[in-house]
N, C-alpha and C positions, 0 to 999 in steps of 0.2 A: 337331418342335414349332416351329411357324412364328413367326418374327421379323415384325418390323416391314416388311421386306422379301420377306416369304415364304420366306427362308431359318432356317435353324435355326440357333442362338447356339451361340459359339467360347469355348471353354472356355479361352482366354487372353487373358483382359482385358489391351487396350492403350486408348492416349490417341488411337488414329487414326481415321478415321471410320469408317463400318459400311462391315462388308468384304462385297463381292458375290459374292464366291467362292461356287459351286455346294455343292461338300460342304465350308463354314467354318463353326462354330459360332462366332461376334464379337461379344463385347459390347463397346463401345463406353466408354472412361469420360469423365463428363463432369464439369468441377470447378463442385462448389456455386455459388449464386448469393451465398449468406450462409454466410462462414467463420468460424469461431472468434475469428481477429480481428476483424471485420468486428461480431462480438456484443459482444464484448469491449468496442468502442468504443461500442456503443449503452449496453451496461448503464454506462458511465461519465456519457454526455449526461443518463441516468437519474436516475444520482444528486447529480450535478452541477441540475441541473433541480431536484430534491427541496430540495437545499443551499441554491438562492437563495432558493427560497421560505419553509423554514425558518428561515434565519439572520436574513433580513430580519423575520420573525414576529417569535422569538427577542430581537431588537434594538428590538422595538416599546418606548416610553415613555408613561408617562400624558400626557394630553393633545396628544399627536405627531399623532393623525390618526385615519382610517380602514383598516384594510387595503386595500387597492385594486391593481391590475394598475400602473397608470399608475408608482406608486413602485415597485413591482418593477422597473419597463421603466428608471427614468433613478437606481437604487442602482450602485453601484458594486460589488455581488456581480454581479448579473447582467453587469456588465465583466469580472471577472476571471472568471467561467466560460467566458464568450467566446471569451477568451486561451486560458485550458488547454484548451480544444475544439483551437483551431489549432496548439495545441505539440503537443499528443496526436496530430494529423493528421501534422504533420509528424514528430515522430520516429518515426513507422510508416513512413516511407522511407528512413532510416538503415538502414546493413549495418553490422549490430554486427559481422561479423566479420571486420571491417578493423583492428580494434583486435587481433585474434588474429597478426595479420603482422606490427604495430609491433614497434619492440624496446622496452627497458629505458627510454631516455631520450624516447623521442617517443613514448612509450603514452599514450595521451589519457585512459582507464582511472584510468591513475598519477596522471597530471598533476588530475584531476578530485578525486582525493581528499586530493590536498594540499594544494589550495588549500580545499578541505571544513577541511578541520584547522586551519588558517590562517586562516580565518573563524572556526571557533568559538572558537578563544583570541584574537581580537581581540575578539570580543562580549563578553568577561570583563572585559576593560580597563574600569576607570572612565570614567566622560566620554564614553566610545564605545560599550559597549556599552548596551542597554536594559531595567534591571530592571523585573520584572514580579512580582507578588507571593512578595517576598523572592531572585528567581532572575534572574539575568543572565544571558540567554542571546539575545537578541535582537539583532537590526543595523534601523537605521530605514535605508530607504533611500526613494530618489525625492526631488521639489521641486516647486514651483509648487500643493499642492494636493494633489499626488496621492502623499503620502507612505503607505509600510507600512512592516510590522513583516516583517522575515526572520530565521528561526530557522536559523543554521549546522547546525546538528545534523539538521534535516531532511534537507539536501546529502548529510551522511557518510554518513547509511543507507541513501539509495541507491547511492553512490559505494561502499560494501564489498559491495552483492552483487555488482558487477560484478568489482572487483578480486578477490573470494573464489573466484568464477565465471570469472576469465582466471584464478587461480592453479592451483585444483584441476584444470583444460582441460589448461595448458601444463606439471603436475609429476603427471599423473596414473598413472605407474608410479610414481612413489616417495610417492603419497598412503598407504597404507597401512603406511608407514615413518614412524615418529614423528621421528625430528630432521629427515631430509632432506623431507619433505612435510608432517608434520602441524604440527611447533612451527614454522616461520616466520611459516604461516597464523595462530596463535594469539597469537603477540609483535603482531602488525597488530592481530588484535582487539582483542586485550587493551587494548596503547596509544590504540587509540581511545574505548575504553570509557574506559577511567581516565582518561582526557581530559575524556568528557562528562560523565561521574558525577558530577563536579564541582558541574556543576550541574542537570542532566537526569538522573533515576538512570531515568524509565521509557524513553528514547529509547535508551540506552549498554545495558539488560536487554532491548531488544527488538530490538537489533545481537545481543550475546552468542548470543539466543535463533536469529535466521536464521541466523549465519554458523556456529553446530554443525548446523544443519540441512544447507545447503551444503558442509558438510563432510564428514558420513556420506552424505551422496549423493555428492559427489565421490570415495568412495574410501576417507575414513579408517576408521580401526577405531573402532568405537564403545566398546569397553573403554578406548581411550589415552584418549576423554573422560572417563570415568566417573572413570578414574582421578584428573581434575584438580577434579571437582566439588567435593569439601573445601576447596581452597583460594581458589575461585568463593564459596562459602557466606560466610568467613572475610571476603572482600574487598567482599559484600553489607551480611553486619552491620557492620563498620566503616564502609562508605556510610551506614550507616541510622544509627550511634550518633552520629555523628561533626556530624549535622544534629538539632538538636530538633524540628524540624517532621516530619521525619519520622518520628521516636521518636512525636508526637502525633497523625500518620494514622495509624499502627498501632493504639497504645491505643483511638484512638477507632472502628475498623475495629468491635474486639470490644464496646464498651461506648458504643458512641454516644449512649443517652439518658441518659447521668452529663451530661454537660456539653451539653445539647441547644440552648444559644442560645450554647453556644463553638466549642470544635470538633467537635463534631458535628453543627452545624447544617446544612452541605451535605449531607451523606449525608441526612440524616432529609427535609428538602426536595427533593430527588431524589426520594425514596420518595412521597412526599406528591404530588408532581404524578403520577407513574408511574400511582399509584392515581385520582387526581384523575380521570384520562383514562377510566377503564372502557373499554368495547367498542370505541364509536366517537369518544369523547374528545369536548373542547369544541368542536369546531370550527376553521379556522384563524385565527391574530389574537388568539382568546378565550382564551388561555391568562391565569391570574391569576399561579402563581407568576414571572414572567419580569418580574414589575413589582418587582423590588426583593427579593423575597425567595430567588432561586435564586440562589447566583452563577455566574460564567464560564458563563453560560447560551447565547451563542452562540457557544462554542469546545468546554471539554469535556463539558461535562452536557447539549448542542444536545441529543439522545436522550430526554432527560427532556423535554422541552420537546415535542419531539413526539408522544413518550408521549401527554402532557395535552393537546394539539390534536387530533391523528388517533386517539387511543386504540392500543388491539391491534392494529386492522386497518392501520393505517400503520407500529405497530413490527414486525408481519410484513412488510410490503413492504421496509422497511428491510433486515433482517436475510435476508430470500430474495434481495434482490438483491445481498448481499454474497454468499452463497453461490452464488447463480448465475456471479459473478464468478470465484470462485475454482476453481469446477467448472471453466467455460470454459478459466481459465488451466489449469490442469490437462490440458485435453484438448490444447491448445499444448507443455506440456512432452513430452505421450507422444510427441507427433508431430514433434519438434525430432529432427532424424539426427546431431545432432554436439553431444558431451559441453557445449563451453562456452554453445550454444544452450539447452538443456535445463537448464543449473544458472541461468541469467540469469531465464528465465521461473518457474523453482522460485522463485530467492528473492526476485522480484516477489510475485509469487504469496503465499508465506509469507509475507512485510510485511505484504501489506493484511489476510489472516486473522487476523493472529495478532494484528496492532494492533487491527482492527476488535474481536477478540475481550476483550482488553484492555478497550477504551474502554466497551462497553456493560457486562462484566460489573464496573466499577469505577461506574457508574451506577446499577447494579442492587445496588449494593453487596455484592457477591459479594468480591471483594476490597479491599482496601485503597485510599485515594483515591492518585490519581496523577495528573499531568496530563501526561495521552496523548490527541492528538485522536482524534478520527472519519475514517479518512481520506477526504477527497472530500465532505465535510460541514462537521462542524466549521469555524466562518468562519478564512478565512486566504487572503487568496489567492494568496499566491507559497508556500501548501502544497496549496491546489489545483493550481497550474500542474505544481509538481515530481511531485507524484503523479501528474498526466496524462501528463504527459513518461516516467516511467517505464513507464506502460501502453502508451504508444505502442510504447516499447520491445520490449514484448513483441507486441505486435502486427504491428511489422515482423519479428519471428521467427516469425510463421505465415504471412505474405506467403514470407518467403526460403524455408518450406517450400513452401507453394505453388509458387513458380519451381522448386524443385528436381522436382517429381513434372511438371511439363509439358518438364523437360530430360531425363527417362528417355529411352532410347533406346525404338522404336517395336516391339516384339514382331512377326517375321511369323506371320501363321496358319496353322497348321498344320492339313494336310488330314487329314480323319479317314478 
């Protein structure tokens, strides 16, 4: 069955060129032009691209203007998409697993999440930290003009996949041991949660929610979890009792048109643009509710807003290109050959699902209000750059795979 050469294909696929050998069956392998990472990074430009144009919509005022390119081009979203394009670039050249060699005191790992902690309890500080409707949780940084808003609590969550992901890697025989593998991991979470809960309860439940995930892929038994979910429960309502605002997202979750001009007014207007939008929505720019009556319309209900501009057909592109996303990273984790590779791209991975999934069904008012961004959307943009920065991450973990399958050794052909 003639090749490409006239000869017949070698029934031991190597990386080396077609073999001319008379009686060699050779097929040749040759690596993709577009890998996983490489998609990885487009569906990011994607959404990133969608986010300037949305936020900037989103951010429109009566009388401000026209929609037009020109303000997109000299906004200050389309700056910090820019940024997170090149941090995203560049941490796809990092070898995360340089950090596997470190020890104890010069883990960069360690040292990333401590200084995470350490920014979030300074954002709490009166005078320095920056409240935001009722929640301290914020750091202003920057001068001349070009000040933002940074949310410490973004840092930790990704700083605990990695540390979850170098723990589970480096105690992975005694992961399935509850004191010597599973409870140290869980004193980290825990302490970081009860840290944020403070004052982020969806940030500190959507840490809890990857680092069990990371866990039972790392190894632990899933009964030693189950078994601590009662006292997770316990330490949930006491977050929730403990705050009346959040006693009042509840209530209002189940009975939002009892008090429909108090608090329930966001959910109900969410719903109202959602439907506003029909098939193919108003148009871009033309959105009505964003003029005053949605709130956090360019952070966490952005979704709603684009509902009412693009209709359907834009909250499908939305939501397929989160999934596309997560597919992708997925096809990164199968193909990761080494435990702490594979747990780093999981809990990438699981972040932006499970947030993403979060934030729309908290839109769609499926669950309870919470303020959880969009990630990669929702405006922010030292939470765009971080989230790019972690894709990158996972991105230079299907590059290190790629190196690793052109360092096999060369199979010779064998004559049949």
């Amino acid at each position: 069955e003639g090749g490409e050469f006239g000869r017949s294909k070698c029934d031991y696929p190597v990386a080396a060129p077609q073999c001319f050998a008379p009686d060699c069956r050779h097929v040749p392998i040759t690596s993709p032009m577009l890998r996983a990472g490489h998609i990885l990074q487009l569906i990011v430009i994607a959404l990133l691209g969608l986010a300037v144009i949305a936020v900037h919509s989103a951010d429109m005022r009566i009388g401000q203007g026209a929609f037009d390119i020109q303000s997109i081009i000299t906004s200050r979203h389309l700056l910090h998409a820019v940024v997170a394009v090149m941090v995203m670039f560049l941490a796809s050249r990092i070898n995360l697993r340089h950090a596997m060699k470190a020890g104890w005191v010069f883990n960069p790992i360690l040292w990333l999440l401590v200084i995470s902690l350490v920014l979030v309890v300074v954002a709490m500080v009166p005078g320095i930290g920056l409240e935001i409707n009722g929640a301290r949780r914020w750091l202003r940084i920057g001068a001349g003009g070009y000040e933002t808003n940074f949310q410490p609590s973004e840092l930790t969550k990704w700083a605990m996949v990695l540390v979850i992901a170098w723990w589970c890697a480096t105690r992975h025989e005694q992961m399935p041991r509850f004191f010597k593998g599973l409870l140290p991991a869980l004193l980290l979470i825990g302490a970081a949660c009860l840290l944020i809960v403070l004052e982020d309860l969806g940030t500190a439940a959507l840490i809890a929610c990857v680092g069990g995930v990371l866990l039972v892929a790392g190894g632990a038994k899933l009964w030693h979890l189950l078994l601590l979910l009662p006292p997770v429960i316990v330490g949930v309502v006491v977050s929730v009792i403990t705050k009346p605002h959040r006693i009042d997202r509840l209530t209002t979750f189940l009975h939002p048109w009892d008090d429909a001009r108090g608090s329930g007014y966001q959910a109900i207007q969410s719903l109202v643009a959602i439907a506003e939008g029909g098939l193919t929505g108003r148009g871009l720019g033309n959105g009505i509710q964003k003029f005053g009556y949605l709130p956090t319309d360019t952070s966490d209900f952005l979704f709603a807003v684009i509902c009412e501009e693009t209709g359907l057909a834009g909250a499908a592109l939305v939501i397929g290109l989160y999934l596309a996303l997560v597919w992708t990273g997925l096809s990164i984790v199968k193909d990761c050959r080494d435990k702490f590779a594979r747990l780093v791209a999981l809990g990438i991975v699981s972040t932006l699902g499970i947030q993403a999934l979060i934030n729309i069904a908290v839109v769609t008012v499926v669950v309870p209000t919470k303020g959880i961004a969009l990630p990669l959307l929702s405006a922010g943009g030292t939470g765009w750059i971080v989230t790019a920065f972690a894709i990158g991450l996972a991105a230079s973990l299907d590059n290190a795979n790629h190196m690793e399958e052109l360092d096999e050794p060369v199979l010779e052909p064998v004559p049949v």
